[in-house]
C-alpha positions in Angstrom: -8.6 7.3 -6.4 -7.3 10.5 -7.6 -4.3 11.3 -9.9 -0.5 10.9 -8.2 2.8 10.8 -10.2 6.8 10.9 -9.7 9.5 13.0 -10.4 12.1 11.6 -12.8 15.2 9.9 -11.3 17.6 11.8 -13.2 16.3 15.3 -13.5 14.1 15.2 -11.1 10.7 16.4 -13.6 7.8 15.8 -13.0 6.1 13.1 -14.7 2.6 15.3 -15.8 -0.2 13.6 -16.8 -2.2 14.3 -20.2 -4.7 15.9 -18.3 -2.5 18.9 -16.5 -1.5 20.7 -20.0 1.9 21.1 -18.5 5.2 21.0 -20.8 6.0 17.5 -19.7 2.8 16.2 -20.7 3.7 15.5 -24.3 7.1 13.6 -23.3 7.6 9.8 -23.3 8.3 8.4 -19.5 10.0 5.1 -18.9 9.1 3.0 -16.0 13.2 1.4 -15.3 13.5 -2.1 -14.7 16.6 -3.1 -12.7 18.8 -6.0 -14.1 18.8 -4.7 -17.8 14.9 -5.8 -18.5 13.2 -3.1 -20.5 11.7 -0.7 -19.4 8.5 0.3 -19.7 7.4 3.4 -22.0 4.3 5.4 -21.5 3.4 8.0 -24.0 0.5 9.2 -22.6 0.3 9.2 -19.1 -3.4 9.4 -17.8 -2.5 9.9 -14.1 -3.0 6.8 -12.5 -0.1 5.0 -12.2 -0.3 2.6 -15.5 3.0 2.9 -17.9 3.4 0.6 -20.9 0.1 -1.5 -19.8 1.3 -2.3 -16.2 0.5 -0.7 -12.9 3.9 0.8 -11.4 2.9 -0.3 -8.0 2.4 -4.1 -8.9 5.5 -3.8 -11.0 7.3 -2.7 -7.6 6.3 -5.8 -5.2 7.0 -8.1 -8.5 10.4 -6.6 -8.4 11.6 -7.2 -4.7 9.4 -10.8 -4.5 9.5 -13.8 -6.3 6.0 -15.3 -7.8 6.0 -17.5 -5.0 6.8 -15.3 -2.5 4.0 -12.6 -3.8 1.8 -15.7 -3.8 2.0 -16.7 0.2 2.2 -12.8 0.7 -1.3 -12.1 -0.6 -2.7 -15.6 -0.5 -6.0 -14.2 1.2 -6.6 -11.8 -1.5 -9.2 -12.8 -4.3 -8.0 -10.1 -6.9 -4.3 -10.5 -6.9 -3.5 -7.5 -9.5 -5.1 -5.7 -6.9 -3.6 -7.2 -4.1 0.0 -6.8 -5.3 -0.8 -3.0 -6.4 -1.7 -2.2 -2.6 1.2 -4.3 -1.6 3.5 -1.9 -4.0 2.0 0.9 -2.6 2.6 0.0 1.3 6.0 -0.8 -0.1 6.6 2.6 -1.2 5.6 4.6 1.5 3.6 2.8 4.0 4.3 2.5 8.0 3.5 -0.4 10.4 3.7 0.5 14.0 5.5 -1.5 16.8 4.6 -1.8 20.2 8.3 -0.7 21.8 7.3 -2.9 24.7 6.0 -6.1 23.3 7.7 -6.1 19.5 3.9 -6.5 18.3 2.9 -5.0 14.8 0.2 -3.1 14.0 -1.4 -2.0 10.6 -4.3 -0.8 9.7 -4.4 -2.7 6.6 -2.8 -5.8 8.1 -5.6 -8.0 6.5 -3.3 -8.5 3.7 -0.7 -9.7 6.1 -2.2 -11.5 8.5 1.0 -13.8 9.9 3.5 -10.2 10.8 0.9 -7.8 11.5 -2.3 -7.2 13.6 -4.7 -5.5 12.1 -6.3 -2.0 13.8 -9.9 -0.6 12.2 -7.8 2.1 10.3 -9.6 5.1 12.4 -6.9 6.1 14.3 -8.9 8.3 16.6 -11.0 4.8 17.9 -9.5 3.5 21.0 -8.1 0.3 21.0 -9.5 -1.4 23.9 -6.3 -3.9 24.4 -4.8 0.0 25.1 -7.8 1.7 26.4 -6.3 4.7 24.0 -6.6 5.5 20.6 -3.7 4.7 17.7 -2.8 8.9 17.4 -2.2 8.6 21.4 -0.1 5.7 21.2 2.1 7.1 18.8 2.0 10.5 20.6 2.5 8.6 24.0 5.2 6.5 22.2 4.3 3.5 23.1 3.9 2.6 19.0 6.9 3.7 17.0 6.1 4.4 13.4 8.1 2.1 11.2 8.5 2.1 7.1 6.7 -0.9 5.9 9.7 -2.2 3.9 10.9 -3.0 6.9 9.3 -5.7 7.8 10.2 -8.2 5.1 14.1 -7.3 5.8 15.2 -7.3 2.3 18.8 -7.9 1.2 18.2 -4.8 -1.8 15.0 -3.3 -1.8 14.7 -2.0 -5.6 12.5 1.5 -6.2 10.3 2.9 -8.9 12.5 4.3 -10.9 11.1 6.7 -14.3 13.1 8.8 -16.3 12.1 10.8 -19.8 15.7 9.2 -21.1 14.8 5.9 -22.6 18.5 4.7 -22.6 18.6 5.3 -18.6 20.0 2.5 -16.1 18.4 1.8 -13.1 20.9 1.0 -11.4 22.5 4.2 -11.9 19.8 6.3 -10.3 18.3 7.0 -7.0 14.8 6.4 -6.6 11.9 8.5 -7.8 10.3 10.7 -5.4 6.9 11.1 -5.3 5.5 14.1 -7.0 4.1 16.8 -4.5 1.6 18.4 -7.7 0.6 14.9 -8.4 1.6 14.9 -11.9 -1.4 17.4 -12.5 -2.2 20.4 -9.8 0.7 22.6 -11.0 
């Protein structure tokens, strides 16, 4: 996996990894935590997603689902650490498509999910022969609609990654982080 990054609640930075040389590099980040847990400090960011110890993604599903629920969730998963990392990252900015006609869902990773969603191969461009068309010309055709993957779980307050370079920031004063676009590194 290569490098990716955010951009700073508050300010909107870049959070640059050691690696880039960029000005940011050399500052602390903080990884917020809602409810007044602390946050999480990285003083060295390498790039991949890891602040204080913990990866941000993980930290993200263990922040909008209880043990239990994370359990059930990825209970086909051998390496959960792993499982709830992927899970954080289809949080963040994954899609699930629908069928507009027949409500089902589709995912191409829906092996992690195997009671909402059915899985497709994750090619897009190989037809699906329930369809006899591929997943880009359903979506073209719009017969799937593209769907954020939060979606699905119908949360009552879905909680974001959150950073900041202020240690004394709230998370629930800020918006969420956006993703950075230079991945923390291609400036």
């Amino acid at each position: 996996m290569g490098f990716y990054s955010w951009k700073t609640a508050d300010t909107k930075e870049s959070i640059a990894n050691i690696h880039s040389g960029h000005k940011n590099a050399d500052k602390s980040s903080y990884l917020l935590q809602p409810n007044g847990k602390s946050s999480f400090e990285e003083n060295y960011y390498e790039g991949y997603g890891i602040f204080g110890g913990v990866e941000a993604y993980s930290i993200l599903a263990q922040q909008n689902f209880s043990d239990d629920e994370l359990e059930e969730i990825l209970q086909q998963i051998d390496d959960k650490e792993e499982g709830s990392r992927i899970f954080g990252i289809e949080l963040d900015f994954g899609k699930y498509y629908e069928d507009i006609n027949t409500k089902e869902k589709f995912s191409y990773s829906g092996y992690l999910f195997n009671n909402e969603l059915t899985s497709f191969d994750g090619n897009y461009g190989t037809i699906e022969p329930k369809y006899g068309k591929t997943p880009n010309e359903l979506i073209k055709d719009k017969v799937w609609k593209a769907i954020p993957f939060v979606e699905i779980f119908n949360l009552k307050e879905y909680k974001p990654l959150k950073f900041s370079f202020n240690e004394n920031a709230v998370y629930e004063e800020l918006p969420a982080s956006e993703n950075c676009e230079e991945q923390g590194f291609f400036y």
